[in-house]
N, C-alpha and C positions, 0 to 999 in steps of 0.2 A: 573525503571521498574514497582514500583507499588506507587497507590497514596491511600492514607488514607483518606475520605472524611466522614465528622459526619451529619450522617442522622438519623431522628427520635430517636436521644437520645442512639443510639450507633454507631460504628464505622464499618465503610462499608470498605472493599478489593475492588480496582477495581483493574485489572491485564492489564495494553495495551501491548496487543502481535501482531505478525502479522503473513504473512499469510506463512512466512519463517518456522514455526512449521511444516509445511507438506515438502516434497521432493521436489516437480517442476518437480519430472521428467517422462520421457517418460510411465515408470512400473505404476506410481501413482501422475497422470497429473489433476491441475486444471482447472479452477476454482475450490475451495472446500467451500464446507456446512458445516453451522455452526456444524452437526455433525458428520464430518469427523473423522476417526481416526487418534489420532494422532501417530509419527511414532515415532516407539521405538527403534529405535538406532542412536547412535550421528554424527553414517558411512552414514546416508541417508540424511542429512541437515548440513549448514554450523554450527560453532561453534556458532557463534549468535542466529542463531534459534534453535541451541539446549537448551541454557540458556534460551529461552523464553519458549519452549517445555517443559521444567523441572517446571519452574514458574507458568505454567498455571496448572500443578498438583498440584503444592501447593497450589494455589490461588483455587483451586474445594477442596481442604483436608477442607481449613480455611471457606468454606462456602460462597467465593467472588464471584465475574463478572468478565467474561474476557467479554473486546472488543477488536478484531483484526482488525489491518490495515494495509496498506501498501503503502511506498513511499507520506507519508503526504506531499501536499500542498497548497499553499497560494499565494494569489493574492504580497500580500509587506512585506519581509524579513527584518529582522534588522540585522541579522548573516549572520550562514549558508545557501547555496544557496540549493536551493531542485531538485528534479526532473524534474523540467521544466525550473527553472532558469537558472541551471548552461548548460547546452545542447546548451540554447539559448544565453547564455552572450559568450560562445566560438564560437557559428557561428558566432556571428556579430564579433569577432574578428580572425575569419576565421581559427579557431583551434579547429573544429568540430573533434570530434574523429568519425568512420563507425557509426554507431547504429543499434543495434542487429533489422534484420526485421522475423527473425524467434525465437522469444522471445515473449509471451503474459503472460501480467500481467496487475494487477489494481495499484488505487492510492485512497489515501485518500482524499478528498478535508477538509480543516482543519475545514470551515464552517458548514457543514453537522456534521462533527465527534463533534464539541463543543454542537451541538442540540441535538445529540444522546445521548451525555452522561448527559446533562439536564436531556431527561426526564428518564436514569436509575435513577441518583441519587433522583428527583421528588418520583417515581413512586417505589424505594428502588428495583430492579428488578435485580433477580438472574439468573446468566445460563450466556451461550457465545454469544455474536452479534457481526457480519461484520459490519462495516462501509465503502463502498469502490465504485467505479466505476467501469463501464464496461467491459472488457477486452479490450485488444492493444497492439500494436507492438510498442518501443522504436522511430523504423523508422519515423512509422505513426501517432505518436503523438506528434512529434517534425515537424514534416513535415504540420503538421497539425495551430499548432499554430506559426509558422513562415510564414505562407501565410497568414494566419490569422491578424495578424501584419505586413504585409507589408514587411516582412522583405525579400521573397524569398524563397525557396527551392533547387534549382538547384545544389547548392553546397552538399547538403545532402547526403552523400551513406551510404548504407546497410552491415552491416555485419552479420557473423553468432553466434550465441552462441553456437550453438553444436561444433562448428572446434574452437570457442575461450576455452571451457571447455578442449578441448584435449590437450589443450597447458598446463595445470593449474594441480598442486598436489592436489588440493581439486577438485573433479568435482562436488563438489556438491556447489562450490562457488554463484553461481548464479541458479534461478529457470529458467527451457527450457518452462514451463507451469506452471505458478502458478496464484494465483489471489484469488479473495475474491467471492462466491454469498452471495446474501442478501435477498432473495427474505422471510427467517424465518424472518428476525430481521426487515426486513422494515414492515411486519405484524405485529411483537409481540411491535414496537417501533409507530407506528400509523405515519410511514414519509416515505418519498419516497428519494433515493438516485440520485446526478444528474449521469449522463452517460458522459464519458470522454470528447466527444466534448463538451460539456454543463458547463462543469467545465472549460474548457479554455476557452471558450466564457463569462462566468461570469471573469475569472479572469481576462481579458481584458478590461471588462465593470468598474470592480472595481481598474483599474489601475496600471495595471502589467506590472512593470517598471525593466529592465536590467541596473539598476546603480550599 
C-alpha cells in the first residue's frame, strides 16, 4: 500500500490509492477530483477501499503523496491478468461472462502512471494526483478492443450492475459511477493522460498478447 522512496536526503510517503476511496454511487457519483471528499463511513465503500480511505489519512498526517488509480494496466503481464487481459483471454475461449454496460469507470495505463510518479519523486511534490483515463463502460471497452484485434464482438452481451449489486450483501461491492478526473494533476504534473481508446490502441501497438 505504501512505497518509501529516498528523495533529496530524506524519506518520501508515497500512498497508491484508488479511486474506490469515494462511493460510486448514484447519491455521490464520479468521476471525482483530486479534491473530492472523501467518505466517512466504511457503510458507503467496499472493505478495500476503506483500508485505502483510512491510509490516505495517514499518509496526509505523515506529510506524503497520494496518487490514485484504478484498474492498472499493461500492454505484457508476467502474472496476473488485468483488466483487459483477462475479459479477453475468456472471449477467445468463449467464456465471456455479460459485462456491466451500465457501469462507468477508468483505468490506469501502467505507462503514464510510471511517468507520473517520475516527475513527483523528481520534483519531491506533495498533495493527491489521479493518474487515470477517460471514463467507460466494461461493455464498451472490451467491445472495443476486441474489434480492434480482430477478434470479433458479436458474442459480447451486456449486463447490468445496478440488478447485479441487488443480488450482493455488500452493495457497495463494485462502483455504478466511479472513475478518476485529472484535468489538476495533468496541470500540476506538466503531462497529458492517454484516453481509454488510445490506451488499447498503444497496447496493441506494444504487443498485447492473450497467452
Amino acid at each position: 500500500m505504501k512505497n518509501l522512496i529516498k528523495t533529496k536526503g530524506k524519506i518520501k510517503l508515497i500512498q497508491i490509492s484508488t479511486d474506490m476511496v469515494f462511493s460510486g454511487g448514484e447519491k455521490d457519483p464520479g468521476p471525482y477530483e483530486e479534491n473530492h471528499p472523501l467518505s466517512n463511513s466504511a457503510d458507503k465503500v467496499s472493505w478495500y477501499g476503506w483500508t485505502k480511505n483510512q491510509g490516505e489519512k495517514m499518509a496526509g498526517e505523515a506529510d506524503g503523496t497520494v496518487v490514485r488509480i484504478m484498474y492498472p494496466v499493461k500492454a505484457k503481464l508476467d502474472t496476473k491478468q488485468d483488466y483487459i487481459h483477462r475479459p479477453l483471454i475468456l472471449l477467445k475461449k468463449d467464456g465471456l461472462y455479460p459485462l456491466f454496460d451500465d457501469q462507468f469507470v477508468t483505468f490506469t495505463f501502467i505507462d503514464d502512471l510510471s511517468k507520473a510518479l517520475e516527475i513527483v519523486i523528481e520534483k519531491d511534490l506533495n498533495g493527491i494526483f489521479h493518474v487515470s483515463s477517460d471514463v467507460f463502460s466494461p461493455y464498451e471497452l472490451i467491445k472495443y478492443a476486441a474489434e480492434e484485434m480482430g477478434m470479433g464482438s458479436k458474442t459480447i452481451r451486456g449486463g447490468s450492475v445496478v440488478e447485479f449489486l441487488k443480488t450482493q450483501k455488500n452493495k457497495s461491492r463494485y462502483p455504478i459511477r466511479g472513475g478518476l478526473k485529472t484535468k489538476k494533476s495533468e496541470r500540476e504534473l506538466g503531462m497529458k493522460f492517454l484516453k481509454w481508446k488510445e490506451v488499447v490502441d498503444k497496447m496493441i501497438e506494444q504487443g498485447l498478447t492473450l497467452a
